[in-house]
C-alpha positions in Angstrom: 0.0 0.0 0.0 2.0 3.0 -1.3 -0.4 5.4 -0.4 0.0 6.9 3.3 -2.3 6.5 5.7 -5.0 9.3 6.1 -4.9 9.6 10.0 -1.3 10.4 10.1 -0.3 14.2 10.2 -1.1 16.4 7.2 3.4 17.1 7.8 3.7 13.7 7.4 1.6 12.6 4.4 2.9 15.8 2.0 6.8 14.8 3.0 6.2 10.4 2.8 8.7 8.0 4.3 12.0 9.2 5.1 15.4 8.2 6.6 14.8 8.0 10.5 11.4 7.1 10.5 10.4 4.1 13.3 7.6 2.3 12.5 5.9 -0.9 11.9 5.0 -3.2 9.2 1.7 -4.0 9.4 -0.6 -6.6 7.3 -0.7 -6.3 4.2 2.6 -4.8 4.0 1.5 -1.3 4.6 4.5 0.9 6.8 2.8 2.1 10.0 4.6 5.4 11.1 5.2 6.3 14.5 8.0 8.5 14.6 10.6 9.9 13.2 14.1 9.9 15.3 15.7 12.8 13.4 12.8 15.6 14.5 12.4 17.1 17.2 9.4 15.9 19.7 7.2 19.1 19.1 7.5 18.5 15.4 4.2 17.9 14.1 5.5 15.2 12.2 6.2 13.5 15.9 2.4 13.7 16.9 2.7 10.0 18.4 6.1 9.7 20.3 7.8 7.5 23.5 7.6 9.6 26.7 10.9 10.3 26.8 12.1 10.9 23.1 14.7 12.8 22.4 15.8 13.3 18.6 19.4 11.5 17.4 22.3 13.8 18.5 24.4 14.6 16.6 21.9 15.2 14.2 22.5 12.9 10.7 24.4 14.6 8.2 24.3 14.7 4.1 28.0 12.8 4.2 25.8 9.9 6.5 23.8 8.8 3.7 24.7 6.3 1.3 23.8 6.7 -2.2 24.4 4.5 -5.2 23.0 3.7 -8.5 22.9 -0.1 -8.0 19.6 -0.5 -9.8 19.8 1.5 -13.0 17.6 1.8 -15.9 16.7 -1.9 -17.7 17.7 -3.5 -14.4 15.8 -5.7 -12.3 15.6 -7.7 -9.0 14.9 -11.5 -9.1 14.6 -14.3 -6.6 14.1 -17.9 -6.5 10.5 -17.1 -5.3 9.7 -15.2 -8.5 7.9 -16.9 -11.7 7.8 -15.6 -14.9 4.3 -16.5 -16.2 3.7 -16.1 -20.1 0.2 -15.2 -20.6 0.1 -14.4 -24.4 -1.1 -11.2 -23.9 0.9 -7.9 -25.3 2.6 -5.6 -23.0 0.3 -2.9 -24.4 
Protein backbone atom coordinates (compact mmCIF):
# COMPACT_ATOMS: atom_id res chain seq x y z
CA UNK A 1 0.00 0.00 0.00
CA UNK A 2 2.03 2.98 -1.26
CA UNK A 3 -0.45 5.40 -0.37
CA UNK A 4 -0.05 6.87 3.32
CA UNK A 5 -2.30 6.47 5.73
CA UNK A 6 -5.00 9.34 6.09
CA UNK A 7 -4.85 9.56 9.99
CA UNK A 8 -1.31 10.43 10.09
CA UNK A 9 -0.34 14.16 10.15
CA UNK A 10 -1.12 16.44 7.20
CA UNK A 11 3.38 17.09 7.78
CA UNK A 12 3.73 13.68 7.45
CA UNK A 13 1.63 12.56 4.42
CA UNK A 14 2.87 15.82 2.02
CA UNK A 15 6.79 14.81 3.02
CA UNK A 16 6.19 10.40 2.84
CA UNK A 17 8.66 8.01 4.35
CA UNK A 18 12.05 9.19 5.11
CA UNK A 19 15.39 8.22 6.56
CA UNK A 20 14.81 7.97 10.50
CA UNK A 21 11.36 7.10 10.46
CA UNK A 22 10.35 4.14 13.26
CA UNK A 23 7.58 2.33 12.52
CA UNK A 24 5.94 -0.93 11.95
CA UNK A 25 5.00 -3.22 9.24
CA UNK A 26 1.73 -4.00 9.38
CA UNK A 27 -0.58 -6.56 7.27
CA UNK A 28 -0.70 -6.33 4.16
CA UNK A 29 2.57 -4.83 4.04
CA UNK A 30 1.52 -1.26 4.62
CA UNK A 31 4.48 0.92 6.76
CA UNK A 32 2.85 2.14 10.04
CA UNK A 33 4.58 5.38 11.10
CA UNK A 34 5.19 6.30 14.53
CA UNK A 35 7.96 8.52 14.61
CA UNK A 36 10.56 9.88 13.19
CA UNK A 37 14.12 9.86 15.33
CA UNK A 38 15.65 12.78 13.37
CA UNK A 39 12.82 15.63 14.46
CA UNK A 40 12.35 17.07 17.22
CA UNK A 41 9.37 15.87 19.71
CA UNK A 42 7.25 19.08 19.13
CA UNK A 43 7.54 18.50 15.43
CA UNK A 44 4.24 17.92 14.05
CA UNK A 45 5.47 15.18 12.16
CA UNK A 46 6.22 13.45 15.88
CA UNK A 47 2.36 13.73 16.94
CA UNK A 48 2.70 10.03 18.43
CA UNK A 49 6.08 9.65 20.32
CA UNK A 50 7.76 7.52 23.53
CA UNK A 51 7.65 9.62 26.67
CA UNK A 52 10.89 10.31 26.77
CA UNK A 53 12.09 10.85 23.08
CA UNK A 54 14.73 12.79 22.39
CA UNK A 55 15.75 13.30 18.62
CA UNK A 56 19.41 11.49 17.41
CA UNK A 57 22.25 13.83 18.48
CA UNK A 58 24.37 14.63 16.64
CA UNK A 59 21.92 15.16 14.21
CA UNK A 60 22.50 12.92 10.74
CA UNK A 61 24.37 14.63 8.22
CA UNK A 62 24.29 14.68 4.12
CA UNK A 63 27.97 12.81 4.22
CA UNK A 64 25.83 9.85 6.45
CA UNK A 65 23.84 8.76 3.70
CA UNK A 66 24.69 6.34 1.33
CA UNK A 67 23.84 6.71 -2.18
CA UNK A 68 24.35 4.51 -5.16
CA UNK A 69 23.03 3.68 -8.50
CA UNK A 70 22.89 -0.15 -8.03
CA UNK A 71 19.59 -0.50 -9.85
CA UNK A 72 19.84 1.49 -13.03
CA UNK A 73 17.57 1.77 -15.86
CA UNK A 74 16.70 -1.91 -17.72
CA UNK A 75 17.73 -3.51 -14.43
CA UNK A 76 15.78 -5.66 -12.32
CA UNK A 77 15.63 -7.66 -9.02
CA UNK A 78 14.91 -11.53 -9.06
CA UNK A 79 14.62 -14.29 -6.58
CA UNK A 80 14.09 -17.94 -6.53
CA UNK A 81 10.47 -17.12 -5.34
CA UNK A 82 9.70 -15.16 -8.51
CA UNK A 83 7.92 -16.93 -11.67
CA UNK A 84 7.77 -15.60 -14.94
CA UNK A 85 4.35 -16.52 -16.20
CA UNK A 86 3.72 -16.13 -20.09
CA UNK A 87 0.18 -15.16 -20.65
CA UNK A 88 0.12 -14.42 -24.40
CA UNK A 89 -1.11 -11.18 -23.91
CA UNK A 90 0.90 -7.89 -25.32
CA UNK A 91 2.56 -5.58 -23.00
CA UNK A 92 0.31 -2.92 -24.42
Amino acid sequence: MPEPNLNLPVEYRTQGVSIGDVGLIASPGEFDFLFNINYPADDPINSEHPTDFQPLQPPLQARDISMSRAFEAGRFLASESVKRVQTGMSDG
